[in-house]
C-alpha positions as CSV (number, residue, x, y, z in Angstrom):
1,X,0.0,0.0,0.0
2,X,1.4,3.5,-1.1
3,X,2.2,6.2,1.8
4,X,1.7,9.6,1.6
5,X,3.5,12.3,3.6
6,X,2.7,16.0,4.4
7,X,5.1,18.9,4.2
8,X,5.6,22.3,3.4
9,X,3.6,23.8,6.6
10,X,4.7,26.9,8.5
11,X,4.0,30.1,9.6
12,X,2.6,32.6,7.5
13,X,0.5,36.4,7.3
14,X,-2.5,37.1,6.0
15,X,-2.4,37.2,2.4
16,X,0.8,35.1,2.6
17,X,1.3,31.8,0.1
18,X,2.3,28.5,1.1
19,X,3.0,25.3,-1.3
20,X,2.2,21.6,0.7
21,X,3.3,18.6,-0.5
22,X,2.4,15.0,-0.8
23,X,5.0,12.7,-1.7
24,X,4.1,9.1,-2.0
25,X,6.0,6.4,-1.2
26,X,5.1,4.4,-4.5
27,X,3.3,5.4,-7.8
28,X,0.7,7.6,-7.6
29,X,0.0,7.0,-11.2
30,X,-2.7,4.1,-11.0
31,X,-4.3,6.0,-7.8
32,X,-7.7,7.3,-8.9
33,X,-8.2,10.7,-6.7
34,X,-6.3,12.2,-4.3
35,X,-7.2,14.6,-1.8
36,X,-6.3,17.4,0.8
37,X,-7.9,17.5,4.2
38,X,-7.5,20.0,6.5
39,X,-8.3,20.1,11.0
40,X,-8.5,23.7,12.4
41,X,-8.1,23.9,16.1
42,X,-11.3,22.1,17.8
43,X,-13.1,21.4,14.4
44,X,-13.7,18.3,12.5
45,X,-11.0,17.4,9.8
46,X,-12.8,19.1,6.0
47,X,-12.0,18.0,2.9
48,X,-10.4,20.9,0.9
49,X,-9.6,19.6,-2.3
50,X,-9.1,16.2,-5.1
51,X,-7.5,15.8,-7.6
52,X,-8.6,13.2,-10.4
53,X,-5.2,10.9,-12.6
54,X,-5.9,13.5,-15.7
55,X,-5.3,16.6,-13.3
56,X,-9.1,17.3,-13.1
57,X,-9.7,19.1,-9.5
58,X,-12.6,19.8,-7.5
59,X,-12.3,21.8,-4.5
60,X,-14.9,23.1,-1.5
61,X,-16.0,26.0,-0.1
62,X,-13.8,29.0,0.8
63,X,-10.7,27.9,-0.5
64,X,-12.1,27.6,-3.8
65,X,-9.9,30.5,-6.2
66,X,-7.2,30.8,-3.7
67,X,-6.0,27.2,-3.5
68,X,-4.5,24.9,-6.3
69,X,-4.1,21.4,-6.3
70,X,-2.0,19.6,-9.2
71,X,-0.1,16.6,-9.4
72,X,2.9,15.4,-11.2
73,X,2.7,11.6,-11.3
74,X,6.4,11.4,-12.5
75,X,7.4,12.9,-8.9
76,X,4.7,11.0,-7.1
77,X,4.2,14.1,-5.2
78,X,0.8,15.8,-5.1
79,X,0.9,19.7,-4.5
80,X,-1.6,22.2,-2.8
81,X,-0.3,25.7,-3.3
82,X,-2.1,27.9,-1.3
83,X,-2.6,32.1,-2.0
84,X,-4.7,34.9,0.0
85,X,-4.0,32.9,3.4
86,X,-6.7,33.9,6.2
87,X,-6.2,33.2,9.8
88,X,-9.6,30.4,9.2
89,X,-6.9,28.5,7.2
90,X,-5.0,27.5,9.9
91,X,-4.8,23.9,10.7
92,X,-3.6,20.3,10.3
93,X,-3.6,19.7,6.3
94,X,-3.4,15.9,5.4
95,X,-3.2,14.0,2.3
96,X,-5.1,10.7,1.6
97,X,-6.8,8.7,-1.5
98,X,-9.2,5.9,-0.3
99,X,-7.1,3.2,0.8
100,X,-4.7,4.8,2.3
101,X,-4.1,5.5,6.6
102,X,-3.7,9.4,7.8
103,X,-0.6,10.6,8.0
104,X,1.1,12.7,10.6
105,X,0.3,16.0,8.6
106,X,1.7,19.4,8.2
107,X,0.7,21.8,10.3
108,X,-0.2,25.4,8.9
109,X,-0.3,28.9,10.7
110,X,-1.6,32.3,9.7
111,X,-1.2,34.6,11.7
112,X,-3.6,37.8,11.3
């Protein structure tokens, strides 16, 4: 079974930018959608974005025009770059596809 693991988190200001990654520890080519979660402090984990094989993305609610999610199966790595940052972005961002357990996450900060 192919791991994913977070990075790219930090600590950022309003209107900063921020580029996560999700590197796999196997292909990611045969994997049919992948997608970005994200946990605020004392909230349930949301779904933020997916991201189908042919690059074909959905995303949800308020991140949708500030937040891009892509994927380069050659790198195995899926992306979520991440413009306009409000302090209601700040959480826990994971990366999963169906089978797949959560990982430990990347944690990110905006600071108003």
């Amino acid at each position: 079974q192919v791991q994913l693991v977070e990075s790219g988190g930090g600590l950022v200001q309003t209107g900063g930018s921020l580029r996560l990654s999700c590197t796999a520890s196997g292909s990611i080519s045969k994997i049919n959608y992948i997608m970005w979660y994200r946990q605020a402090p004392g909230k349930q984990r949301e779904l933020v974005a997916g991201i189908d094989p042919e690059g074909r993305a959905e995303y949800i609610g308020p991140v949708t025009g500030r937040f891009t999610i892509s994927r380069d199966n050659a790198k195995n790595t899926v992306y979520l770059q991440m413009n306009s940052l409000k302090p209601e972005d700040t959480g826990v961002y994971y990366c999963k596809y169906l089978r797949s357990n959560w990982g430990q996450g990347t944690q990110v900060t905006v600071s108003s």
